[in-house]
N, C-alpha and C positions, 0 to 999 in steps of 0.2 A: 761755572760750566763753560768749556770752552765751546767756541761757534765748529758747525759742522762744516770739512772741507771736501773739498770735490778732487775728482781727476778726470784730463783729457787725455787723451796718446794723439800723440801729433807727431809728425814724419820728422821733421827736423830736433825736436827738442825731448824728445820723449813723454813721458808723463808730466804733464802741466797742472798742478796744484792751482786749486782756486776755492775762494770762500762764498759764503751760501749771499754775500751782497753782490758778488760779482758775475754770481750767476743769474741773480735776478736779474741784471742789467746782461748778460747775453739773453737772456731768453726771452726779454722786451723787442716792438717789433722793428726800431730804428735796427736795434744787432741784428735780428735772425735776417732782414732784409738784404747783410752784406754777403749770407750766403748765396745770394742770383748776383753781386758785382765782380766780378772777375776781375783779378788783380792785374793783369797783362792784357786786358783789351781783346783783342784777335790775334793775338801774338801764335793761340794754336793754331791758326791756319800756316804756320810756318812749323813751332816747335809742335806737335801735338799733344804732349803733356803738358803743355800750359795753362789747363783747363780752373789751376788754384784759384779762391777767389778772397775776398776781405775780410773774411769772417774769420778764416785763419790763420792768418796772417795779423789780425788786431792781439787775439789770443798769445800769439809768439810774442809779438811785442811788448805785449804784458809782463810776460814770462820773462823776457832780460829784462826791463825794468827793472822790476823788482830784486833779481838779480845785483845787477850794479848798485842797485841802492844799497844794498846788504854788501856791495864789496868796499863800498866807501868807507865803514865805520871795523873793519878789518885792520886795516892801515892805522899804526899811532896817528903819522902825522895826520890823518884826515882825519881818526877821531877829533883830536883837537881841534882841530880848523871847524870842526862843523859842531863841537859844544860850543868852544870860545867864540869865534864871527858870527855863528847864523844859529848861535842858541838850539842847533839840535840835541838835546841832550834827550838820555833813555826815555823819557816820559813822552819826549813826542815823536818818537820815529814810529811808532805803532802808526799814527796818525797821516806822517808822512810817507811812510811806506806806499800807503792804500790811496793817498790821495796820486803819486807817480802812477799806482798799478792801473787805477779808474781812467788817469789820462791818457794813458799808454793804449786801456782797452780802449777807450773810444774814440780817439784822434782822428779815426777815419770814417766817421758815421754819415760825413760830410759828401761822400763819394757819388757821383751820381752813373750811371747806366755805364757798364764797360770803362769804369775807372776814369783816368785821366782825360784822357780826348774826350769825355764831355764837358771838361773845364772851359771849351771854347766857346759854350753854349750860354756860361753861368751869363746874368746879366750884368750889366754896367753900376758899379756902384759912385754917383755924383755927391753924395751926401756932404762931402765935405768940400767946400765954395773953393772953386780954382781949379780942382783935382776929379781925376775921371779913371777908374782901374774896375777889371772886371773882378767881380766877387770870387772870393778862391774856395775852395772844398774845404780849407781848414776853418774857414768864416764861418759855413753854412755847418760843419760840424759843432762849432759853439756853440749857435743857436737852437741845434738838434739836442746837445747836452740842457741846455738852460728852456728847451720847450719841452721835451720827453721825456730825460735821463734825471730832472730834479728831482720831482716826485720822489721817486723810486728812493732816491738818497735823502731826501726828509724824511718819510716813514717809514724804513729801514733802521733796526735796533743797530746793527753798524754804524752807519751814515746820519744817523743823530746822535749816538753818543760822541763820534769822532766831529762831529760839528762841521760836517761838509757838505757843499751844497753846487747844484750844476755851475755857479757863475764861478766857483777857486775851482773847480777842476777844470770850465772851458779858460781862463785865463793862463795853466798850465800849455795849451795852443792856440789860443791869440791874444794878443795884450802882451800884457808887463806884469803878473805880481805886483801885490804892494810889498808883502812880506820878503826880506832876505833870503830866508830861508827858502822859500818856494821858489825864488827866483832864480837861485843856484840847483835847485833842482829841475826847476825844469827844463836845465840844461842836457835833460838825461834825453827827454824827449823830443828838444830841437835843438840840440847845441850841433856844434862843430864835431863830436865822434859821437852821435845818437843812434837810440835803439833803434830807429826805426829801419834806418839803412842795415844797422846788424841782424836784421831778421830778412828780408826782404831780398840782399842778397843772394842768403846760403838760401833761402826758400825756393826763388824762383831760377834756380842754378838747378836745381833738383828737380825741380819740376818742369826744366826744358829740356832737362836732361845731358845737359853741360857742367862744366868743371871750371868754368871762368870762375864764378860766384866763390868759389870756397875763400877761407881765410880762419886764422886762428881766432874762434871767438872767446874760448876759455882762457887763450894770454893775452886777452884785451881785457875782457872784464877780472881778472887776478891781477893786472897794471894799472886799475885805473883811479885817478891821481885826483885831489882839490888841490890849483893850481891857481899861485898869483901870479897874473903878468908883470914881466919885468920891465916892463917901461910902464906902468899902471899900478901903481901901489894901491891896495885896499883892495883892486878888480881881481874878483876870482872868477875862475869856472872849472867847469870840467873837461880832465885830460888825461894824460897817463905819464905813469912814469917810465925812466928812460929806459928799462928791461924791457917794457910794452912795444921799441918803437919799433923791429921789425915786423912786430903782429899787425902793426899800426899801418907800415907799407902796405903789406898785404892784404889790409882790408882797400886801400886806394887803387892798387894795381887789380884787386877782383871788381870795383865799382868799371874804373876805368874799360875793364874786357868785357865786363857785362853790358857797357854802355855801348859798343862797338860791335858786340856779335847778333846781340838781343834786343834792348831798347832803340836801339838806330839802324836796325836791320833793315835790309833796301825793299822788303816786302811788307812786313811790319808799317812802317811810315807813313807806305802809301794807303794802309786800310785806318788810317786815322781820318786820313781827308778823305778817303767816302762814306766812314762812319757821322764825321761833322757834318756832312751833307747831306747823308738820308733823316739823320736829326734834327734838321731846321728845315725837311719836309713834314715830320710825323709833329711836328714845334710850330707850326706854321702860324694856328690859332693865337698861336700866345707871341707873336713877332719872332719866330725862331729862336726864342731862350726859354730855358727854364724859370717856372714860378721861383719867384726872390725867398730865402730864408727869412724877410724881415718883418713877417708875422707868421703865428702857428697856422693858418687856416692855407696858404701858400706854400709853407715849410712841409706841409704834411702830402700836398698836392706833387712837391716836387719829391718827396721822398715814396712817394706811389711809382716811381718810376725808375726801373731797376733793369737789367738781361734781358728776365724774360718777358716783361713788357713788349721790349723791344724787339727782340728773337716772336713772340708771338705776330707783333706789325707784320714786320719779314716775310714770317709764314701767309699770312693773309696778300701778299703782292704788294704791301705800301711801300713805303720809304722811296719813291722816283726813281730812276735811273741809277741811283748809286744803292738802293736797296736792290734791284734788280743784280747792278755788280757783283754785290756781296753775296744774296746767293746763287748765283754761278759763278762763284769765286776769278773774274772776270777784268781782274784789279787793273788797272791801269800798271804799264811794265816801265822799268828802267831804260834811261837809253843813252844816260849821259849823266858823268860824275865829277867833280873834282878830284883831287888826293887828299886823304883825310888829314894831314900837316902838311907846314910847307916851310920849308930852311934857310933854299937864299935869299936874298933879298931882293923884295919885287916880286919873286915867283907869286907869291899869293893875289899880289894885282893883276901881274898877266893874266893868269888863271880866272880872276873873275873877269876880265874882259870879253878871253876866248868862249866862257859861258854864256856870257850876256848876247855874243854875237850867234851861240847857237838855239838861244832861248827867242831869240827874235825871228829868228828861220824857221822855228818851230811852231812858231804860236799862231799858226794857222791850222797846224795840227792837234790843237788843243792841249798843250804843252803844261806841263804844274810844277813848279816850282818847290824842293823840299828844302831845311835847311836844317843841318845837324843840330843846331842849337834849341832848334826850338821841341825837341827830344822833351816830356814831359817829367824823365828822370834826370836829376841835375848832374852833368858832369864834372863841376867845379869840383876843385880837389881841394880846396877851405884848408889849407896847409898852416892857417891860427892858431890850431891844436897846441898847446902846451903843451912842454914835457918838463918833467921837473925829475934834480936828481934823485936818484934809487938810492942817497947813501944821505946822511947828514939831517939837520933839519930844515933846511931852505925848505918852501913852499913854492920859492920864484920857478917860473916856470918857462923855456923859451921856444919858440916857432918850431916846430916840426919840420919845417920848410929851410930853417939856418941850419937842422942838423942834419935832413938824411938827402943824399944825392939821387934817390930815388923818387922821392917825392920832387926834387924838384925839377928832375927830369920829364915830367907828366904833363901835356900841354892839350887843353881840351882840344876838340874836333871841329875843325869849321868847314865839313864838306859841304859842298852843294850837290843837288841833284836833280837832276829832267825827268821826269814820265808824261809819257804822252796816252794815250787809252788805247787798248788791244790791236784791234781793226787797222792804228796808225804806226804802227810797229815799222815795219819795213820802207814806209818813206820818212819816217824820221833817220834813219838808220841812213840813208842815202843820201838826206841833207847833210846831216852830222857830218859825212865820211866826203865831202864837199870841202867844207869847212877845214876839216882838221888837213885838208893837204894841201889847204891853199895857207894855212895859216900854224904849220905845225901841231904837235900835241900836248897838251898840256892840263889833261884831262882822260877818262874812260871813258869808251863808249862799249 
């Protein structure tokens, strides 16, 4: 008797098929909680249909997943490549399929209040002698799968018969695989052309109501390649083949505009830095971060804490000074920019000079420093991407980056940027316009 399957309807992907395991695990309460995390933060105080949050967006992800798994074994040569090297043959892709979908759905269980900009909060992880980095959302996702999500996958007539359990699916997003096989697949879900950016895109393009985001997803995943590197014999991953590679640009060039119009928007930005701030007041008890994933009883304390948690503080007057900001939308304004590239040489030092010298004038004014890079959505264009040829049998596969002028035309963003808070507006503006004419322009104001 076959297991019974489900449907979603979702804006981007239409009807999203799902089986009676995978529903269990949306409807446990690590999932249904990523219905209150908003996938853009406060992004709608600028786009206003930004309102998406993670829950639907885990769901999409799922959906290519499984997707590209199923277009790998389309392809002769990747059928081969994936019986012969990594022993996937028919008996276990049932198995594989499901183990990709489960880590697709839950990659992001990890998320804390308003997405990303709470990542500044996560605490310091020392554990390993020498070394000091703060704990990432993919971390605290792992833990959420190997303290919540196991269960569910042990006593699950699915999830025990396929012999899968929290610790191979959180390994599908942090660690390394033991298995080859998983380890080339979980290239699906973090590699160099992964699902998750192919959802997340075309998702939040639609729901800011822009046209940066698009990109051909149906000629990426119909081109997509098991590929040897050609200076790396035996290294495989995933890539596409060479019919793929304008679709391929055009997934870099919508990253790229998305990263420029929406992620690093000059309004956006700044409600990162008074969201971290009202946060390490409502945080204050616990030293400004979040309870550690690195027990259930803490994992579960920091997983209590979602939107409207926080949207409720808000409402009650907490959050200090920059909860006050936020609801009178009261943001602290731009005053002063670099250019977001810079061509001749030495421009980009001037340029940080002239800043430095107006960020010092300012900093009486309460002046904040942004910087493009530290944008929580990555701009790197990872131009690694294999491409292997469309005709023959080679596997070899070369840089994305050796073959298309488009790709390597793309040079991330290293703006800088000044805000100073409301009230300070107009004598910043006066210092600035000081500055720039005793000492030229080489910058926005």
């Amino acid at each position: 008797m076959s297991e019974k399957t489900y449907e979603i309807r979702d804006p981007i992907h239409g009807l999203v098929p799902y089986n009676d395991l995978e529903r269990e695990i949306i409807n446990s309460f690590p999932f249904q909680r990523l219905r209150r995390v908003r996938q853009l933060a406060w992004t709608d105080y600028i786009y206003p249909g930004a309102m998406h949050t993670r829950f639907e967006h885990s769901i999409g992800v799922m959906h290519i997943a499984g997707r590209v798994f199923d277009a790998l074994f389309k392809d002769r040569r990747n059928k081969e490549i994936a019986e012969n090297v990594f022993g996937l043959n028919s008996d276990e892709r049932e198995r594989r399929k499901q183990l990709v979908r489960l880590a697709a759905l839950t990659h992001d269980l990890g998320h804390g209040p308003f997405s990303h900009p709470a990542e500044d909060l996560f605490p310091d992880d020392d554990s390993v002698a020498g070394e000091r980095y703060k704990i990432s959302h993919e971390e605290y996702s792992a833990w959420t799968i190997k303290g919540f999500i196991d269960d569910i996958l042990k006593s699950h007539k699915t999830g025990n018969r396929l012999a899968i359990d929290g610790s191979l699916v959180a390994s599908y997003i942090v660690g390394a695989p033991t298995d080859s096989g998983d380890a080339l697949l979980k290239d699906i879900i973090s590699g160099t052309i992964d699902v998750d950016r192919m959802d997340y895109l075309l998702r939040d393009s639609y729901h800011c109501g822009v046209r940066y985001g698009q990109y051909d997803l149906e000629r990426i995943i119909n081109t997509i390649a098991i590929c040897e590197d050609d200076e790396l014999e035996g290294e495989f991953s995933i890539g596409i083949n060479e019919d793929g590679i304008h679709a391929a640009e055009g997934l870099f060039i919508a990253r790229f505009m998305m990263f420029t119009q929406v992620y690093m928007h000059k309004t956006r930005s700044i409600y990162d830095y008074h969201f971290e701030n009202l946060m390490r007041d409502l945080l204050h008890e616990s030293g400004g971060v979040f309870p550690s994933p690195r027990n259930l009883a803490s994992l579960k304390q920091f997983l209590n804490w979602d939107d409207w948690r926080v949207l409720g503080c808000l409402s009650e007057g907490k959050g200090g000074i920059h909860g006050e900001i936020i609801r009178n939308r009261h943001h602290h304004r731009l005053v002063y920019q670099t250019n977001e590239v810079f061509d001749g040489e030495g421009e980009e030092e001037r340029a940080q000079r002239r800043f430095e010298k107006v960020e010092a004038a300012t900093k009486k004014l309460g002046c904040i420093r942004r910087v493009a890079s530290k944008s929580w959505y990555s701009q790197s264009v990872k131009s690694n991407i294999l491409v292997r040829p469309s005709d023959g049998d080679s596997a070899k596969g070369n840089p994305l980056s050796r073959i298309s002028a488009v790709v390597k035309s793309l040079r991330p963003v290293r703006q800088l940027r000044l805000y100073v808070p409301l009230a300070n507006v107009d004598s910043a503006a006066g210092e600035i316009k000081a500055i720039l004419a005793r000492g030229g322009r080489n910058g926005k104001a």
